[in-house]
N, C-alpha and C positions, 0 to 999 in steps of 0.2 A: 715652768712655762709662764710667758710674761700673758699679765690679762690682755684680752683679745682691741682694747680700747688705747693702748700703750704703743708710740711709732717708734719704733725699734731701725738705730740706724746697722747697718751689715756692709762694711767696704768689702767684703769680698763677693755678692750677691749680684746679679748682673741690673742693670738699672737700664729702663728704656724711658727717654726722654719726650715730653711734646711742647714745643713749643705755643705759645697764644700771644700774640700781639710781644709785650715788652715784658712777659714772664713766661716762666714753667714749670711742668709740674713734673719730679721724675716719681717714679711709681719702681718700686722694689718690693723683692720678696726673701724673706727669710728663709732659711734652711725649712722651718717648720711652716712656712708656708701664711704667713701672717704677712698682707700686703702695708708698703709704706707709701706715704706720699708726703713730699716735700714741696712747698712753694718757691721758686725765686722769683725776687722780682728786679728787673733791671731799671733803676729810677732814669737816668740819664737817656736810655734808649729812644731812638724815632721822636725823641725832644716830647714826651710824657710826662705827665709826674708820674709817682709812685702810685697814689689814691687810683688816678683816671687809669692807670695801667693794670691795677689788679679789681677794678671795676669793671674790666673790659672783660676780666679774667673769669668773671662772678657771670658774665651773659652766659644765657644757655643757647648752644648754634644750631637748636633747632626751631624754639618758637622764638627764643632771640629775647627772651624775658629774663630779670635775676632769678640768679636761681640761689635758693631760700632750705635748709635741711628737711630731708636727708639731699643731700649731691649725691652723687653717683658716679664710679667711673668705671671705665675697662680696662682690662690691664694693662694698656699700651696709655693708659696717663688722659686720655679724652673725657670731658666732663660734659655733663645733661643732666636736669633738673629732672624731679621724679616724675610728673606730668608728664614727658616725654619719654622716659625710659617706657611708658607703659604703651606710649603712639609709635613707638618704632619696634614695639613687639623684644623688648632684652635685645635690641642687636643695638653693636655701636654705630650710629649713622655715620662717623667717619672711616672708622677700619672693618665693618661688621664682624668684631668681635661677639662674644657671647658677654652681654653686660654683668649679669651673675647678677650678687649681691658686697660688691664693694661700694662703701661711701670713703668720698674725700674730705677725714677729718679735719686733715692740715688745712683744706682751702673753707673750710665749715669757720674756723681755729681765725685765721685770717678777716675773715668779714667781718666777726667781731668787735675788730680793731678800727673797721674802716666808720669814719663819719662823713657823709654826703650831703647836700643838696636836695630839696625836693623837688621832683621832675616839674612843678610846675613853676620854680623859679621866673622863668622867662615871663610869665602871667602874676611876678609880684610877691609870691611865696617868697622871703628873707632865711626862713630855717634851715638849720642843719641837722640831721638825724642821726645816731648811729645806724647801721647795712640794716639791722633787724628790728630797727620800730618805724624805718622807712616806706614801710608798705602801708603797716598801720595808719601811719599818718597822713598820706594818699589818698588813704580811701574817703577822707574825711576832712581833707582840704580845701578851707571856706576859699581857695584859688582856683582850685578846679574846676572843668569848664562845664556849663552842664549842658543838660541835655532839651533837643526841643521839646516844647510843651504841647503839642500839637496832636488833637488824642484820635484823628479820623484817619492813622497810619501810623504803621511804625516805622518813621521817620529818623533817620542816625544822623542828623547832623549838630556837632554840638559847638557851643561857643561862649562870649559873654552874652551880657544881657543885651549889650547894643547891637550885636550880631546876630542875636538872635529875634527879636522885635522886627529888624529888619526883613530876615529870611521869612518872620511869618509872613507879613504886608506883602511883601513882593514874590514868595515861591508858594504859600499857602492862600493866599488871597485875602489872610485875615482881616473884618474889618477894626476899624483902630479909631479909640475915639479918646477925647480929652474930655476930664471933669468927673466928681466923684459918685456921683449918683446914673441912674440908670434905667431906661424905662425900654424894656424889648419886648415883643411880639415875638412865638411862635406859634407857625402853621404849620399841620401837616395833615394830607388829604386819606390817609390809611392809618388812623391810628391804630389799628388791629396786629401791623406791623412793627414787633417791638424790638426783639433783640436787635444793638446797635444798627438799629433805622433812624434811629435822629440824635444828631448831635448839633451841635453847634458852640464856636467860640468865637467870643471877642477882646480885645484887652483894650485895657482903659490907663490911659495915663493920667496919672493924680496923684498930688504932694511931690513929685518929682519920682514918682517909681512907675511900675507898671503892674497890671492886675490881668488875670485871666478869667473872664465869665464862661464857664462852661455848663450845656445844658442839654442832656442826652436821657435818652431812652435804653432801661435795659433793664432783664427778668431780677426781681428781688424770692427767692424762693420760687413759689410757684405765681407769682404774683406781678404780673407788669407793671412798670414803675416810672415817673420821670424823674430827672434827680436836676436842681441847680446848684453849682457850689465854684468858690473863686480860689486862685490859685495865686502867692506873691510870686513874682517875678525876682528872687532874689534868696537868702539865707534863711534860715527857721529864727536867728536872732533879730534880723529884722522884721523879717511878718510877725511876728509878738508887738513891733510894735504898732499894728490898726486890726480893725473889726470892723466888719460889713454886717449888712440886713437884707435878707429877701425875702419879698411879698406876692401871691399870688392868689385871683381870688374875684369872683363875681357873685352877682344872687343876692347880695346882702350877708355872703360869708369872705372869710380869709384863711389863708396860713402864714408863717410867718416865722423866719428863723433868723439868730444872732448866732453869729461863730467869728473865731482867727483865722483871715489864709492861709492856708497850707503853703509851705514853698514847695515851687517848683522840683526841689530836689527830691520829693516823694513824687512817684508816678504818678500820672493819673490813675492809670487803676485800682493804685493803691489807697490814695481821697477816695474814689467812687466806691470802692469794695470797703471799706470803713464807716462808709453812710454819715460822711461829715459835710451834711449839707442838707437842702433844704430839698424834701424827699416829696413826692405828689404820686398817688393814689391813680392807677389809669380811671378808675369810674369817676372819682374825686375832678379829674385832670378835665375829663370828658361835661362835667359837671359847670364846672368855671366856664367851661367854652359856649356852653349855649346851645339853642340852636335843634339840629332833629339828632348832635350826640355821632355826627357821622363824620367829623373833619374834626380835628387838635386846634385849637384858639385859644393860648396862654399868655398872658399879657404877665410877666416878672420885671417889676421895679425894687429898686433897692439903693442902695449908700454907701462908700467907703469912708471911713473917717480913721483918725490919727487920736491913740490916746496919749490922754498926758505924763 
């Protein structure tokens, strides 16, 4: 018996065919019942290459993503990525076959071979990958778009930096200021009200980049908290290169904190649940402000600067 990993060709075994775009796959079985799968690919076909033709091959036709091993297929040669074999409950969404456990080595075998483009070429990406470090490298493509920075929603719209600067100003309201330093006021008339009851953000453009001031309320333990902490508008290689300062602070006391922007490519939640920023005390907070201690009145200045 040939091991179970070995594609065993059988001219006399009946073969069923499926076509996909400018290739296919035929799917055979052995007397012993050991399924085969064979790739062609027709280069010339529908004016294709070969690559873009058996890339077309690699979609899976249900989420319409590559599909990446184990593949899958049903005995009539239809292929879906495993994520999906498990959303359509083992049935083939094209013939509702019973999906089993066949993977398609051959077409596994094949991607191998293939070297592509990074999806985000059109945005400046020049690389080429092989099929299987193509995702890897996606995920971590200083081309790719990101995400808004915008922490009072979960907001999906993502872009460059100038697309995104934009959407805050004009669809968030943000305000937007030039110059590296910074002197803001916050009020709020219920400080008792903490979990995300206050936030606020503004960016600053300075040195030719932009900066996000953010400044919110929310439970550290059992302990309500304000936090301020800045965010680059751009790569972790560049925000390495500046450092900020914030100050808050009445009575003849202060606080005061030095750090690196975060980029934007980390969530916010993720800065804020990390406590990389400049953390205030609600009694501390209450303390600064003055007063009968019934209304929030935090005056936060600070500085960006460029190191050398």
């Amino acid at each position: 018996m040939a091991p179970p990993n070995v594609c065993l060709e059988v001219p006399e075994s009946p073969a069923q065919e499926c076509e996909v775009g400018s290739a296919s796959i035929v799917s055979e079985a052995d007397p012993v019942g050991i399924v085969v799968s064979k790739v062609f690919v027709a280069p010339g076909k529908s004016g294709l290459a070969p690559t873009s033709s058996v890339h077309e091959l690699l979609e899976c036709p249900v989420c319409t993503n590559s599909m990446y091993p184990p593949i899958h297929q049903c005995p009539n040669g239809h292929t879906l990525c495993s994520n999906c074999k498990v959303r359509v409950h083992n049935r083939c969404p094209t013939c509702r076959f019973e999906l089993g456990n066949i993977r398609c080595l051959a077409l596994e075998k094949v991607a191998e071979s293939l070297e592509l483009p990074c999806k985000y070429q059109a945005l400046g990406c020049p690389d080429i990958f092989p099929y299987y470090s193509k995702l890897k490298h996606e995920a971590q493509c200083i081309f790719r778009p990101y995400n808004c920075p915008y922490a009072g929603s979960e907001c999906s719209v993502t872009g460059d930096i100038p697309t995104l600067v934009a959407h805050l100003r004009d669809d968030h309201k943000v305000d937007m200021h030039n110059g590296c330093t910074f002197n803001h006021r916050y009020v709020k008339s219920n400080p008792q009200e903490v979990e995300n009851a206050t936030w606020m953000l503004t960016v600053f453009n300075c040195f030719g980049q932009h900066f996000c001031l953010h400044f919110e309320a929310f439970q550290l333990g059992m302990a309500p908290v304000y936090m301020a902490f800045l965010r680059f508008m751009g790569d972790d290689h560049e925000a390495n290169n500046y450092s900020y300062s914030l100050e808050v602070g009445a009575n003849g006391r202060k606080l005061s904190w030095q750090g690196v922007p975060r980029s934007i490519r980390d969530s916010h939640r993720k800065v804020r649940d990390s406590h990389d920023g400049l953390i205030i005390q609600r009694n501390m907070a209450l303390f600064f402000s003055g007063g009968d201690r019934k209304e929030l009145k935090l005056r936060v200045t600070g500085r960006i600067w460029k190191e050398q």
